[in-house]
N, CA, C and O atoms as a CHARMM CRD file, in Angstrom:
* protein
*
  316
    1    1 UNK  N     -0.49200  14.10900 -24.49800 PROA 1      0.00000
    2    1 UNK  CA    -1.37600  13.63500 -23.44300 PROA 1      0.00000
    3    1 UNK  C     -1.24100  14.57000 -22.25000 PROA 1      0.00000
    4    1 UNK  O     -0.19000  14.71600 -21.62600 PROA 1      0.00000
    5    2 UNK  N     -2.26500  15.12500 -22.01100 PROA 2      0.00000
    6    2 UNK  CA    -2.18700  16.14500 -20.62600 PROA 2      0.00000
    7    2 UNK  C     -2.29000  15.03300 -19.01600 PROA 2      0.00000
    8    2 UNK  O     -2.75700  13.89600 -18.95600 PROA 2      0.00000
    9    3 UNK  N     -1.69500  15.83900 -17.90400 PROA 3      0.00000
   10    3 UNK  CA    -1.61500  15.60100 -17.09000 PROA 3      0.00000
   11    3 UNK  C     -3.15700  15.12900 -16.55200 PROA 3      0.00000
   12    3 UNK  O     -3.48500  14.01500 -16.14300 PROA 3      0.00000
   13    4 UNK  N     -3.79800  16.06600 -16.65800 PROA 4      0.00000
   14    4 UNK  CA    -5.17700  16.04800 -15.94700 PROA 4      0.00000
   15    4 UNK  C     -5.63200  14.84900 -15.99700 PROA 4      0.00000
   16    4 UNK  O     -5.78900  14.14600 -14.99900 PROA 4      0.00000
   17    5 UNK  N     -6.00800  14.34300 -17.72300 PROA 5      0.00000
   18    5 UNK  CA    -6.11200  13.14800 -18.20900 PROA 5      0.00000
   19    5 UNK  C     -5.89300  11.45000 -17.34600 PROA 5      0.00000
   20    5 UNK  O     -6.60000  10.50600 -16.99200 PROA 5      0.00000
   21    6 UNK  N     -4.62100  11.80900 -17.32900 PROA 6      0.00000
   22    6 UNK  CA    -3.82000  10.77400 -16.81400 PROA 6      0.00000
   23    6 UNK  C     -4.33800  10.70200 -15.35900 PROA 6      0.00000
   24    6 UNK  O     -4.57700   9.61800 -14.82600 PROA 6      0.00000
   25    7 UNK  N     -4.50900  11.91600 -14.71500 PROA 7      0.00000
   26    7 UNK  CA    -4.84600  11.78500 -13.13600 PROA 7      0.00000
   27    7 UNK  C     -5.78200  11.36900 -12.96200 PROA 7      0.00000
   28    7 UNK  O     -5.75500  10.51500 -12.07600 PROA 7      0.00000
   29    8 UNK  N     -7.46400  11.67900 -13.74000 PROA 8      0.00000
   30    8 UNK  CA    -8.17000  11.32600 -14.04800 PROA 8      0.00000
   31    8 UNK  C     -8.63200   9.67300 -14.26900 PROA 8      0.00000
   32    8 UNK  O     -9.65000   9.15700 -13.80800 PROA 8      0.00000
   33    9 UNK  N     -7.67300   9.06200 -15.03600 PROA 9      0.00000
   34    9 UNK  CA    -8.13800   7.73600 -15.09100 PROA 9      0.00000
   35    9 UNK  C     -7.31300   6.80300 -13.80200 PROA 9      0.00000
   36    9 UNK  O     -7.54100   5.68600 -13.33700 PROA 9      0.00000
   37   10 UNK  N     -6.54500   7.56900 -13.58000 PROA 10     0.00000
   38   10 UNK  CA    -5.41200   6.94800 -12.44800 PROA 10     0.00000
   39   10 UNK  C     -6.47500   7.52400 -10.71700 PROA 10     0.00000
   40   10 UNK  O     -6.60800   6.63400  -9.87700 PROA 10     0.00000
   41   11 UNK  N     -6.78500   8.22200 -10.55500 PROA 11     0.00000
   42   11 UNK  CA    -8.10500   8.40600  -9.40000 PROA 11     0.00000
   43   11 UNK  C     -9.48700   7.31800  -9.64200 PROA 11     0.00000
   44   11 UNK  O    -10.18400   6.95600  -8.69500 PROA 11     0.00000
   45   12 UNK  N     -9.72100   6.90000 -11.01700 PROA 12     0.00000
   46   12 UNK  CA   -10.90000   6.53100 -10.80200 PROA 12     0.00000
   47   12 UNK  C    -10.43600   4.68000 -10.62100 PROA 12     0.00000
   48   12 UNK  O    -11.05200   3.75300 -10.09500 PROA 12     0.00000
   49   13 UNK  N     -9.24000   4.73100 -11.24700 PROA 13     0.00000
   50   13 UNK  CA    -8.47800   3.38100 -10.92800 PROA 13     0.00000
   51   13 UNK  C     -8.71000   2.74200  -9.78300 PROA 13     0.00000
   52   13 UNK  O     -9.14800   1.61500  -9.55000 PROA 13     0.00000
   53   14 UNK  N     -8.16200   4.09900  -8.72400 PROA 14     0.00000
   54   14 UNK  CA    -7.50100   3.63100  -7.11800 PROA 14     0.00000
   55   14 UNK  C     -8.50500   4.45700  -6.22400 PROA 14     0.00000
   56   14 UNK  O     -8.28000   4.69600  -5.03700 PROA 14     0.00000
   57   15 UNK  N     -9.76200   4.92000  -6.97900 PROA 15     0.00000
   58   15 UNK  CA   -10.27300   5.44700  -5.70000 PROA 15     0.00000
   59   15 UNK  C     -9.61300   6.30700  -5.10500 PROA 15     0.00000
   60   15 UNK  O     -9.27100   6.03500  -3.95400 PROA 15     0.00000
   61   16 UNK  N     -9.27200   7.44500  -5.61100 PROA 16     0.00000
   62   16 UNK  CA    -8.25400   8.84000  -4.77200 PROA 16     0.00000
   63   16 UNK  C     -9.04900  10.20000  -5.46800 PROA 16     0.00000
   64   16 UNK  O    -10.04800   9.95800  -6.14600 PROA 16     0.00000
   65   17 UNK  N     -8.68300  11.38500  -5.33100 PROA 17     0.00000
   66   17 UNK  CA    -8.96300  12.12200  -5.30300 PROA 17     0.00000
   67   17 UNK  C     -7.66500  12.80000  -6.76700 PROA 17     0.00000
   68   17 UNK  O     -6.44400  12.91900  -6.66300 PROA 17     0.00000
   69   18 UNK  N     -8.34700  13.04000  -7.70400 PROA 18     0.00000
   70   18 UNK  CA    -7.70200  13.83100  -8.88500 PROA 18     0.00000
   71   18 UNK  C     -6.66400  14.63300  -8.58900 PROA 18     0.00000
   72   18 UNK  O     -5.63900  14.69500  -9.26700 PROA 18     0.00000
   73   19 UNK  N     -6.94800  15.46800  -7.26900 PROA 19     0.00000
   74   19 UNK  CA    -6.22600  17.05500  -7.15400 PROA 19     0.00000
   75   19 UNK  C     -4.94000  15.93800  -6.08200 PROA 19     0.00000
   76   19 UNK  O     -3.78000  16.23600  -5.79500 PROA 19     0.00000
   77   20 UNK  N     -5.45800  15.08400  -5.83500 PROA 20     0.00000
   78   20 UNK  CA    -3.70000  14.46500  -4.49100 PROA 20     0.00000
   79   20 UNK  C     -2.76600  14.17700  -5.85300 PROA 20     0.00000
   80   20 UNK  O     -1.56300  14.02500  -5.64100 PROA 20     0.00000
   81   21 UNK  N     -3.12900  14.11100  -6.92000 PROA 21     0.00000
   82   21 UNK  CA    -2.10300  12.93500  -7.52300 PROA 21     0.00000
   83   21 UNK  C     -1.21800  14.11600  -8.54300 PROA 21     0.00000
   84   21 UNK  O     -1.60700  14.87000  -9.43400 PROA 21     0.00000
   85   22 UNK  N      0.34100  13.82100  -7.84200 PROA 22     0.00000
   86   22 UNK  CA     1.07900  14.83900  -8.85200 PROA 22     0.00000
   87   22 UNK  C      1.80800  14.13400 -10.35700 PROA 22     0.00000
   88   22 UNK  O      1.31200  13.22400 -11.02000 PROA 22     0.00000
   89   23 UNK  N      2.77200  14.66900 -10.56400 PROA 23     0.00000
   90   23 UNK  CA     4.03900  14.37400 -11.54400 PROA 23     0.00000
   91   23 UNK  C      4.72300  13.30700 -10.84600 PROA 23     0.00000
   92   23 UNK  O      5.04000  12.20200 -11.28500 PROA 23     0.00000
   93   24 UNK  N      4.93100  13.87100  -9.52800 PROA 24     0.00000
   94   24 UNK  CA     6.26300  12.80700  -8.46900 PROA 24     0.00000
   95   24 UNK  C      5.12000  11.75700  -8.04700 PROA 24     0.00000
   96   24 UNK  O      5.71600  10.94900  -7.33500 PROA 24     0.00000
   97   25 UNK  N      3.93800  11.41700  -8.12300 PROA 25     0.00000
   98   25 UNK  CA     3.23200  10.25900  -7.32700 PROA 25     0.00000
   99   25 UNK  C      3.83600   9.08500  -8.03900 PROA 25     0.00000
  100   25 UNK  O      3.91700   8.89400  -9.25200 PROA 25     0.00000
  101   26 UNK  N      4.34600   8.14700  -6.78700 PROA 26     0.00000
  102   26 UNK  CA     4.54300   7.01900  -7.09400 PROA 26     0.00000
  103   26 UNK  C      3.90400   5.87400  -7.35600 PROA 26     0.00000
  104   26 UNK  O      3.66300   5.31500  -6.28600 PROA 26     0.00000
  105   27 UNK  N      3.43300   5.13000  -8.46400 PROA 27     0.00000
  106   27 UNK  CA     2.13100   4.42900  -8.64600 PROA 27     0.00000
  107   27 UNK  C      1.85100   2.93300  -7.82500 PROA 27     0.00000
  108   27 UNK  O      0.77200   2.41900  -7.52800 PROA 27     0.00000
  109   28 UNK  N      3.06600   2.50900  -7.61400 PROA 28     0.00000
  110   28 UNK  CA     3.07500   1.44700  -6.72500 PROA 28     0.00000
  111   28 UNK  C      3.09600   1.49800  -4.95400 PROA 28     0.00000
  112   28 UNK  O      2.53900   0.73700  -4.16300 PROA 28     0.00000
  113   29 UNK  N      3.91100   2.62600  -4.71000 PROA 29     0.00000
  114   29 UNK  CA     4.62400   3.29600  -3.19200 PROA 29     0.00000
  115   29 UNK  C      3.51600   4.14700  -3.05100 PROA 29     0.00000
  116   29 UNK  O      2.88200   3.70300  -2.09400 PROA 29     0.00000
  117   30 UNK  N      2.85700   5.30400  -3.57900 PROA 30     0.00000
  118   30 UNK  CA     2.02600   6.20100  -3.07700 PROA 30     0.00000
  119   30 UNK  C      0.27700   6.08100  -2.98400 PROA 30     0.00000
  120   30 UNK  O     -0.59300   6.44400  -2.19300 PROA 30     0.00000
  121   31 UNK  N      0.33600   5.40400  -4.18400 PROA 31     0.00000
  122   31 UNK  CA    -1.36600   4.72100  -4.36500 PROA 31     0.00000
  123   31 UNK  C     -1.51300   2.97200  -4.19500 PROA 31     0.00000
  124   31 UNK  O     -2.34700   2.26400  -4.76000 PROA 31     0.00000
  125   32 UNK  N     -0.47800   2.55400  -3.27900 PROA 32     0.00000
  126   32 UNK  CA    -0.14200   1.73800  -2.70000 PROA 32     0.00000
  127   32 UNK  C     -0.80500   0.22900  -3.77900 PROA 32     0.00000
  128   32 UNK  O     -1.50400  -0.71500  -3.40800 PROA 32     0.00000
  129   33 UNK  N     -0.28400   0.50700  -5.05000 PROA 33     0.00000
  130   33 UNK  CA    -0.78000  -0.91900  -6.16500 PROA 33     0.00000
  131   33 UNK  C      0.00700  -1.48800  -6.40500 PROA 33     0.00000
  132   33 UNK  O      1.19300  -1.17000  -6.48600 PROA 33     0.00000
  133   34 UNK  N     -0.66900  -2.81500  -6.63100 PROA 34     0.00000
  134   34 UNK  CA    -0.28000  -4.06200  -6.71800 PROA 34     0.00000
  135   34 UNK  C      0.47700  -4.31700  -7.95100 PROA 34     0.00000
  136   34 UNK  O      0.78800  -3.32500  -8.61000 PROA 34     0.00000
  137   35 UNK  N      0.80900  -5.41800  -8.35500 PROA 35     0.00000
  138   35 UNK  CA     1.54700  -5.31900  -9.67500 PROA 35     0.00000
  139   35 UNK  C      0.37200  -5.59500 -10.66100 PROA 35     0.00000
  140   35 UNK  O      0.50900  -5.14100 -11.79700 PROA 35     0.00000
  141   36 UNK  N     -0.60900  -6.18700 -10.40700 PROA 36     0.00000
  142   36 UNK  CA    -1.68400  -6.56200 -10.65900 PROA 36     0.00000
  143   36 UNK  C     -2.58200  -4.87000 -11.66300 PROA 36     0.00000
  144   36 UNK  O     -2.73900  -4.42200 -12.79900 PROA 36     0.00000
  145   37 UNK  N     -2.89500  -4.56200 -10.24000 PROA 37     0.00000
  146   37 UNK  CA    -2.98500  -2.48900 -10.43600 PROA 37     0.00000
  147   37 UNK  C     -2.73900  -2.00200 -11.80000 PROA 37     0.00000
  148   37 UNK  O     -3.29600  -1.52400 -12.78800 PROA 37     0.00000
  149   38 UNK  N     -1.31300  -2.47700 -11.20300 PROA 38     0.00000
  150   38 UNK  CA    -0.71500  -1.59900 -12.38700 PROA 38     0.00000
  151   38 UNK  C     -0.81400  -1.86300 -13.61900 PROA 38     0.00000
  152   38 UNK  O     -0.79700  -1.07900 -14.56800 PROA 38     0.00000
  153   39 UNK  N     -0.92600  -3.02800 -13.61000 PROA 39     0.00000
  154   39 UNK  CA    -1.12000  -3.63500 -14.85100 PROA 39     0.00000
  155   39 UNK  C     -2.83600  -3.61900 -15.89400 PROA 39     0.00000
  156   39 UNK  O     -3.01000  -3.69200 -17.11100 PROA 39     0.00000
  157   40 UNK  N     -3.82700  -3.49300 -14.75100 PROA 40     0.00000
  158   40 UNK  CA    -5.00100  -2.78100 -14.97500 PROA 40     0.00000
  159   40 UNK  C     -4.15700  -1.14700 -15.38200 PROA 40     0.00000
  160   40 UNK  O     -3.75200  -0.83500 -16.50200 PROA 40     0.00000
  161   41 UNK  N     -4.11000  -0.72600 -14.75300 PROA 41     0.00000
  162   41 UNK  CA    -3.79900   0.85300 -14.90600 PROA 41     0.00000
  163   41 UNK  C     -3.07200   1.05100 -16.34500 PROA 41     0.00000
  164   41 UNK  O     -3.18500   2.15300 -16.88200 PROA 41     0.00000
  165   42 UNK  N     -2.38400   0.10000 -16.94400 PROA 42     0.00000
  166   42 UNK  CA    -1.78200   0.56900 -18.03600 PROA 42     0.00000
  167   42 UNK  C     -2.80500   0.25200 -19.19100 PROA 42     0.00000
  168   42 UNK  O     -2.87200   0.88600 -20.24400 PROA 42     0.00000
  169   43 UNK  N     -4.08200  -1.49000 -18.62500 PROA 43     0.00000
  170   43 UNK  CA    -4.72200  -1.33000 -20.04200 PROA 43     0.00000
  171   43 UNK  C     -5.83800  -0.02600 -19.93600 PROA 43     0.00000
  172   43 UNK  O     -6.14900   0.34400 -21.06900 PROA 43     0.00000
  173   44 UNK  N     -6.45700   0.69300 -18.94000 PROA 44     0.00000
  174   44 UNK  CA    -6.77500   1.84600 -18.83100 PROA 44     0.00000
  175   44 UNK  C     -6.45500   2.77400 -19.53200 PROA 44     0.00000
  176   44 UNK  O     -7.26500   3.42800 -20.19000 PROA 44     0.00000
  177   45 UNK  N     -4.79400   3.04800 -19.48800 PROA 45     0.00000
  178   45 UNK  CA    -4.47700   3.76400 -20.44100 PROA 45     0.00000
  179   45 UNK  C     -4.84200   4.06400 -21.50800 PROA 45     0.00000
  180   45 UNK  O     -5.47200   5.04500 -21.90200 PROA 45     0.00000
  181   46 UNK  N     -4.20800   2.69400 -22.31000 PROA 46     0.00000
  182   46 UNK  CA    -3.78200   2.05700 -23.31800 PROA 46     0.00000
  183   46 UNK  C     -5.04600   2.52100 -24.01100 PROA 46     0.00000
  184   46 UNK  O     -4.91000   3.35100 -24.91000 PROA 46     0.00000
  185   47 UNK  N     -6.70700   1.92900 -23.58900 PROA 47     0.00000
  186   47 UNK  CA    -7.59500   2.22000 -23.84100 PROA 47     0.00000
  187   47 UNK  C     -8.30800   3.15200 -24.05600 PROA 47     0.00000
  188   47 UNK  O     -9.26800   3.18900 -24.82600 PROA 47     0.00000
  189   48 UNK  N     -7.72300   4.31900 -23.11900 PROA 48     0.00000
  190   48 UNK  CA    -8.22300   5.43100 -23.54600 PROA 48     0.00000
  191   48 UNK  C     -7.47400   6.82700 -24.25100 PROA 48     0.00000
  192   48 UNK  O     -7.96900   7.91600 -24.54000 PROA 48     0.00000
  193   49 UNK  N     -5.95700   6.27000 -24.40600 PROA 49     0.00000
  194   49 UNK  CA    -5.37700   6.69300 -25.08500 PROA 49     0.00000
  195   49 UNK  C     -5.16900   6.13300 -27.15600 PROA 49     0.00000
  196   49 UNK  O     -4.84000   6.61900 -28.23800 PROA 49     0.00000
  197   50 UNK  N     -5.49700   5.23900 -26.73100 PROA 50     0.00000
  198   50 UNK  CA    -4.76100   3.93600 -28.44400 PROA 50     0.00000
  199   50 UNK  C     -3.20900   4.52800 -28.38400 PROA 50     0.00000
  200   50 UNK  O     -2.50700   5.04100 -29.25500 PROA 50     0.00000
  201   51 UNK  N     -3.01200   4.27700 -27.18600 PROA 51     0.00000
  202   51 UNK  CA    -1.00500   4.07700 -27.28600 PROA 51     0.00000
  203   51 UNK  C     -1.00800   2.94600 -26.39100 PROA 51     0.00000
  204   51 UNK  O     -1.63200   2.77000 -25.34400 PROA 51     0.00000
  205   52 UNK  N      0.12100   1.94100 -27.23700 PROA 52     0.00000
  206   52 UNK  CA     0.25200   0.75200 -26.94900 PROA 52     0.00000
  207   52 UNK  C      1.61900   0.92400 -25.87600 PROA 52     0.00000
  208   52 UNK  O      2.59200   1.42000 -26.44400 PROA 52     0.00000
  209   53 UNK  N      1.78100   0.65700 -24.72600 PROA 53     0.00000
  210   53 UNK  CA     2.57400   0.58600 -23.96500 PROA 53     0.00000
  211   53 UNK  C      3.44000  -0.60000 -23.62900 PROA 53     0.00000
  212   53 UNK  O      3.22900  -1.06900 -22.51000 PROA 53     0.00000
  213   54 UNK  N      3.92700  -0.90700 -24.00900 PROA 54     0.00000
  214   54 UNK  CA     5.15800  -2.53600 -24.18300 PROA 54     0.00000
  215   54 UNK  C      5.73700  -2.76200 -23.04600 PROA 54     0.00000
  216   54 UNK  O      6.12400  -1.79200 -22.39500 PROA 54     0.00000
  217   55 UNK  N      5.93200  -4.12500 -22.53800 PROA 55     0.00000
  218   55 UNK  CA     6.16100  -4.04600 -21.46000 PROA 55     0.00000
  219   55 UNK  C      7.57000  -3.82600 -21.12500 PROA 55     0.00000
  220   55 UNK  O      7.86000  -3.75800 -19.93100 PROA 55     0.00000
  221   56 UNK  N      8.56300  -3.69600 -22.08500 PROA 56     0.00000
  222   56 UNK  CA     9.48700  -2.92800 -21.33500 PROA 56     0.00000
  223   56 UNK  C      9.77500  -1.43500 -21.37100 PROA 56     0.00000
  224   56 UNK  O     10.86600  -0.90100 -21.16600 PROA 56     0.00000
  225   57 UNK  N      8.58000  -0.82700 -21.67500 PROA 57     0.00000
  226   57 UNK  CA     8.34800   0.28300 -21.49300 PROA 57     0.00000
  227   57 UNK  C      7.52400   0.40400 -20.15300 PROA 57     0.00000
  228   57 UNK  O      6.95400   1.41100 -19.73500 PROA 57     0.00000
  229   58 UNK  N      7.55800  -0.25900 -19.84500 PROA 58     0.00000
  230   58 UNK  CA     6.25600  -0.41700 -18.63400 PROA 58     0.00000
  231   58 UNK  C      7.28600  -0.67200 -17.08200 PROA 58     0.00000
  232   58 UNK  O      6.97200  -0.44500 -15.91300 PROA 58     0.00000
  233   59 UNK  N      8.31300  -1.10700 -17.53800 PROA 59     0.00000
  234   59 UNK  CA     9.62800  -1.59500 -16.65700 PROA 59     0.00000
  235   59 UNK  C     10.45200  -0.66000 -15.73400 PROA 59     0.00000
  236   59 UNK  O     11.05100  -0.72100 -14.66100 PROA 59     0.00000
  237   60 UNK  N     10.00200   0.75700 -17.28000 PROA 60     0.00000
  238   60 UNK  CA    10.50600   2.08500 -16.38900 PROA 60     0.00000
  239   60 UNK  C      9.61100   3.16000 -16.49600 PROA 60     0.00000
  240   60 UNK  O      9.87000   4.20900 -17.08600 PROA 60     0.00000
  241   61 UNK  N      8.41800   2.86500 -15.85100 PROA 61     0.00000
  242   61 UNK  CA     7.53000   3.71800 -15.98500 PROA 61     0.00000
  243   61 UNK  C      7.37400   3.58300 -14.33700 PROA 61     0.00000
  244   61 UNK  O      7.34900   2.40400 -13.98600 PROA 61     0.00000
  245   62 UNK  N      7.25400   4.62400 -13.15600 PROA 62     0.00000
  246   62 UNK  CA     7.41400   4.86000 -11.58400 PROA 62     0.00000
  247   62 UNK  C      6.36600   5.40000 -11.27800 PROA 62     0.00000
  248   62 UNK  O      5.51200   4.82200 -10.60600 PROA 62     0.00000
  249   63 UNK  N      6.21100   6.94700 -11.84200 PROA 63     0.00000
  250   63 UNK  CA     5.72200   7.63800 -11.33700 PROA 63     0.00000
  251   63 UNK  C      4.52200   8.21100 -12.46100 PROA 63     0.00000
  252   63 UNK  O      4.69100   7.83700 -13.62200 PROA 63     0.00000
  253   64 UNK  N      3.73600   8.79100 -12.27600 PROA 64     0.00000
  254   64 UNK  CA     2.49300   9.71300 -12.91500 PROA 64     0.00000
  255   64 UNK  C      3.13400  10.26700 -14.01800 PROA 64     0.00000
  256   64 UNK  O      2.84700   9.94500 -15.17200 PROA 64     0.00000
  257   65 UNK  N      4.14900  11.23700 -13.66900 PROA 65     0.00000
  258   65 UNK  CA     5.27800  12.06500 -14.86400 PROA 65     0.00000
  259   65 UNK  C      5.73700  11.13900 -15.89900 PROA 65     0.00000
  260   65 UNK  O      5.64500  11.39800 -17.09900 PROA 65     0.00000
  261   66 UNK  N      6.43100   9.62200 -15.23700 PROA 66     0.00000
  262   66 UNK  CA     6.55900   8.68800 -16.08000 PROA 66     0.00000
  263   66 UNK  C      5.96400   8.56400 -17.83900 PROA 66     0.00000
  264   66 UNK  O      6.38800   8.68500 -18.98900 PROA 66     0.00000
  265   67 UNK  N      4.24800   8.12700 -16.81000 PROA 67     0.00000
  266   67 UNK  CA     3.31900   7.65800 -17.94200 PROA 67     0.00000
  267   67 UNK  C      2.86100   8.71700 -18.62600 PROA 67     0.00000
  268   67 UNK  O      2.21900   8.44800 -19.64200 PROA 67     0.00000
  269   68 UNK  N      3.06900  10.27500 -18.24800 PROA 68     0.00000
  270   68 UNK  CA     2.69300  11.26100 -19.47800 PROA 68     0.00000
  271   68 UNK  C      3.70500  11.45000 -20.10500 PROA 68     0.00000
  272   68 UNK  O      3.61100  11.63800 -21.31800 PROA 68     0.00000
  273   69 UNK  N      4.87400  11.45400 -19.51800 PROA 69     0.00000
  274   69 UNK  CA     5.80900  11.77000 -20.58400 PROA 69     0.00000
  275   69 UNK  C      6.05700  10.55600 -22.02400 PROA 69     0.00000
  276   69 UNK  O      6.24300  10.87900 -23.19700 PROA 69     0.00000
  277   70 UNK  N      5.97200   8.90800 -21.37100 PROA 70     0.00000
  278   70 UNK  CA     6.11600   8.09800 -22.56200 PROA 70     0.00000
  279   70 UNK  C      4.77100   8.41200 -23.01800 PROA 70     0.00000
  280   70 UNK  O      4.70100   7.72700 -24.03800 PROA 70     0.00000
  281   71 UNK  N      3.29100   9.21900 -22.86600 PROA 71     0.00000
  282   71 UNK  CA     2.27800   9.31900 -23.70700 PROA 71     0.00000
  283   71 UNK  C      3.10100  10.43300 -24.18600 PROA 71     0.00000
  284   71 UNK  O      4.01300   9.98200 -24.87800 PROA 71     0.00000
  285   72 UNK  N      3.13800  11.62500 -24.09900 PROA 72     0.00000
  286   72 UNK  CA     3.75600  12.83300 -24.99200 PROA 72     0.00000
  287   72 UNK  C      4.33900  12.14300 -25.65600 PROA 72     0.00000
  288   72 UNK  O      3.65700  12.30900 -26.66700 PROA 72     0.00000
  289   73 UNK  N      5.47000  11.10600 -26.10400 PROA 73     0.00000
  290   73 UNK  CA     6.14800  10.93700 -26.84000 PROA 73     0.00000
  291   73 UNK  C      6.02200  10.14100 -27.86100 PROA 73     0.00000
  292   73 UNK  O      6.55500  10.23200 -28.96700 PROA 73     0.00000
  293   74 UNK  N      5.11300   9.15000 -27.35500 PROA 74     0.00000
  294   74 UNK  CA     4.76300   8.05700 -28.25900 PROA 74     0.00000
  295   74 UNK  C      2.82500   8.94700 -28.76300 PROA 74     0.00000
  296   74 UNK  O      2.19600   8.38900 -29.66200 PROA 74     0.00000
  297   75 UNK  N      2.34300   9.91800 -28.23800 PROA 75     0.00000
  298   75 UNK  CA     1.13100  10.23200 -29.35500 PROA 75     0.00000
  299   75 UNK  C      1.42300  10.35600 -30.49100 PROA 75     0.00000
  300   75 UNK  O      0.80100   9.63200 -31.26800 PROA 75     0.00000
  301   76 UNK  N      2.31000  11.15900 -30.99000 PROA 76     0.00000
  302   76 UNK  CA     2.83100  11.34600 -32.39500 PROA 76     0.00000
  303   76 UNK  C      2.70500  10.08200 -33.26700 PROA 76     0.00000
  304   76 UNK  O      1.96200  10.02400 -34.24700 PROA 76     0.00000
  305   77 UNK  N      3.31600   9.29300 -32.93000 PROA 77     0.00000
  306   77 UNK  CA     3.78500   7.53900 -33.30900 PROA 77     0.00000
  307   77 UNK  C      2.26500   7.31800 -33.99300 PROA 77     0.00000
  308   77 UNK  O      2.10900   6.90900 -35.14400 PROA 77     0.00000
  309   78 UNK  N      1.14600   7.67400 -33.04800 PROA 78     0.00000
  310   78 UNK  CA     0.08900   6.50700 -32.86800 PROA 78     0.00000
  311   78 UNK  C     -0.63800   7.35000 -34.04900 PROA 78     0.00000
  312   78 UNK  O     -1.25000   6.60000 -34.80800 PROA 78     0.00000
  313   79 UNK  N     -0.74900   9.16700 -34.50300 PROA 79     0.00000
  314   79 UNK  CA    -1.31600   9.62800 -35.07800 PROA 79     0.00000
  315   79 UNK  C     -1.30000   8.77300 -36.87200 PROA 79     0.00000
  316   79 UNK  O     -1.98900   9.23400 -37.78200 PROA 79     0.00000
């Protein structure tokens, strides 16, 4: 799963701008969401990835880098 991707559905989420959102953005602290948010934001994912994200995978997921790295790891899984 590329970065871009991820920024991509995470800007059109929160209304931000693609190019602000890094690796280190914090999804709750920096794009200032709710738990609610976030919880949209993961079936977003989920949806446009078909990787199922569990919620205690979801427990330690912080930042932008977070959610690509458990996508890099778990695409394989889903192929």
């Amino acid at each position: 799963m590329e970065f871009e991707t991820v920024a991509a559905i995470i800007a059109e989420q929160f209304g931000v701008d693609a190019e602000d959102i890094t690796e280190d953005t914090d999804i709750l602290e920096d794009l200032n969401a709710t738990s609610m948010d976030a919880v949209e934001l993961i079936v977003a994912i989920e949806s446009a990835t078909d990787i199922a994200i569990p919620d205690e995978a979801v427990d330690n997921i912080h930042t932008v880098g977070d959610v690509v790295a458990y996508l890099r790891e778990h695409a394989s899984e889903e192929e």
